[in-house]
C-alpha positions in Angstrom: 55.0 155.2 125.4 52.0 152.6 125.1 51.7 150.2 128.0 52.8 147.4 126.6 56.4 149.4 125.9 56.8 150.1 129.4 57.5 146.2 130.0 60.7 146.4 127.6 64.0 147.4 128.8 66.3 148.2 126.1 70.1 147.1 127.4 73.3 149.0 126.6 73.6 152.1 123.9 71.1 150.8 122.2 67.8 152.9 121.1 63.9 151.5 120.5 62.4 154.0 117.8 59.3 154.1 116.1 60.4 154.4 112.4 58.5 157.3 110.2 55.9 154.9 108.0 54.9 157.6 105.5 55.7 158.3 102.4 58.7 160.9 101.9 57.6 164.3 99.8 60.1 165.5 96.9 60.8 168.9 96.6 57.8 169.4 94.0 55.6 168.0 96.3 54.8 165.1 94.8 55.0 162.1 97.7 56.7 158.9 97.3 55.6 155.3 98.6 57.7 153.8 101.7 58.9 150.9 98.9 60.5 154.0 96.9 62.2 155.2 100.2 63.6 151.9 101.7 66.6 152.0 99.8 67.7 155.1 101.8 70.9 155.1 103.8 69.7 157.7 106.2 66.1 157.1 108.1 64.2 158.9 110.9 62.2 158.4 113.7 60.8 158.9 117.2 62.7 157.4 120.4 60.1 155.3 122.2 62.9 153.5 124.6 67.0 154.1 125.6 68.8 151.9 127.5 71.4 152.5 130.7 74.4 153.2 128.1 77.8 152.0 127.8 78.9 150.0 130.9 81.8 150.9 132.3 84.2 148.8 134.4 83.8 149.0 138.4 87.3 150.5 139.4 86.6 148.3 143.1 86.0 145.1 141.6 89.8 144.6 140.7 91.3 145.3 144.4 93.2 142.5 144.5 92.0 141.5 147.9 90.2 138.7 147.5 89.0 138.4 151.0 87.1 141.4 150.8 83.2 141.1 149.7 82.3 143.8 147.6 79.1 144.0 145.8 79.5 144.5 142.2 77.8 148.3 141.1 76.5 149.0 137.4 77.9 152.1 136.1 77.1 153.6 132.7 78.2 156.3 130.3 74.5 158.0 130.2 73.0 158.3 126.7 72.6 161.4 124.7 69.4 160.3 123.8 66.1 160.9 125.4 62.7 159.5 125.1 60.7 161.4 122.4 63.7 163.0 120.7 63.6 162.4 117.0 66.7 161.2 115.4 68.6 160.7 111.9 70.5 157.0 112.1 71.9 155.0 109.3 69.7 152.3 108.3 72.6 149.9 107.7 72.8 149.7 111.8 69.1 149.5 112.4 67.3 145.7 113.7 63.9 145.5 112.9 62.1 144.3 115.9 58.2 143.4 115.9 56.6 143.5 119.0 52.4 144.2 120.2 51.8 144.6 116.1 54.2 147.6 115.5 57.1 147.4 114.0 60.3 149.1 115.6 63.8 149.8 115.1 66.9 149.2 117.5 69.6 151.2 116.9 73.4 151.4 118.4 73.9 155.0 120.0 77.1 154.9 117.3 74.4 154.9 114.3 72.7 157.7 115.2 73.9 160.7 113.4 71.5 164.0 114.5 69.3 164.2 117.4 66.7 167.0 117.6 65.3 167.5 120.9 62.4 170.2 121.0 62.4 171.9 124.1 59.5 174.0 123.4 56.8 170.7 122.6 56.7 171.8 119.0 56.7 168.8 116.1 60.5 168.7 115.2 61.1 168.4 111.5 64.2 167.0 110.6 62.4 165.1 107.4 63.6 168.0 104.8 67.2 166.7 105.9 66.2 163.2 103.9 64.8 164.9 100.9 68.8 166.0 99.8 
C-alpha cells in the first residue's frame, strides 16, 4: 500500500481495490483495449484497503437501566477479505473513486463473488475466469 493509502480508512463491508487497467487477452491471443472490456459485468482487481465489517449491535447498550454509564463498544462481523487478495466483483456494485492520481474502486463485501488468496506469494490468476 503506497503512503498516501495508509491515511484512508475504508468504513463498513466495503473494499478499496486497484482495478486491472490492461487490456483483457481472447482465447487466440489476440488482446483487447480496456474500452472493449468496460461493458463487462464481472471485473478484477487487487485489494489495496478493507474496512472493520458489518457493525453489529452492542447487546449492553439496550439494559434498560438508564442510570448506568456504559461506554458504547464497536463490534464487527470481520471481513473475508484481506489486503492483497485478488478478487472477482460485479461491476454494477463498484464506485469509482479518484484519489493521489489513481483511480480505485469501492466495493460492498456483498459484490464480491471469488476471492483468491495466495498463500504461497505466487501472482494469482483469476483473469482466465473473465475470458468465458
Amino acid at each position: 500500500m503506497t503512503r498516501s493509502l495508509q491515511r484512508l480508512r475504508v468504513v463498513g463491508d466495503r473494499v478499496l481495490i486497484d482495478p486491472d487497467t490492461g487490456g483483457a487477452r481472447t482465447g487466440a491471443g489476440l488482446y483487447l483495449p480496456p474500452s472493449v472490456t468496460a461493458g463487462q459485468t464481472v471485473k478484477g482487481g487487487r485489494v489495496v484497503a478493507v474496512g472493520p465489517g458489518t457493525p453489529l449491535p452492542d447487546p449492553e447498550s439496550s439494559s434498560g437501566e438508564a442510570w448506568r454509564e456504559t461506554t458504547p463498544r464497536a463490534r464487527y462481523l470481520p471481513m473475508e477479505v484481506e489486503v492483497g487478495d485478488y478478487v472477482l466483483f460485479l461491476q454494477k456494485s463498484a464506485i469509482e473513486i479518484r484519489y493521489a492520481d489513481s483511480e480505485y474502486l469501492l466495493v460492498p463485501l456483498g459484490g464480491i463473488l471469488l476471492i483468491e488468496r495466495d498463500e504461497n506469494g505466487d501472482d494469482p490468476d483469476l483473469s482466465e475466469l473473465l475470458e468465458g
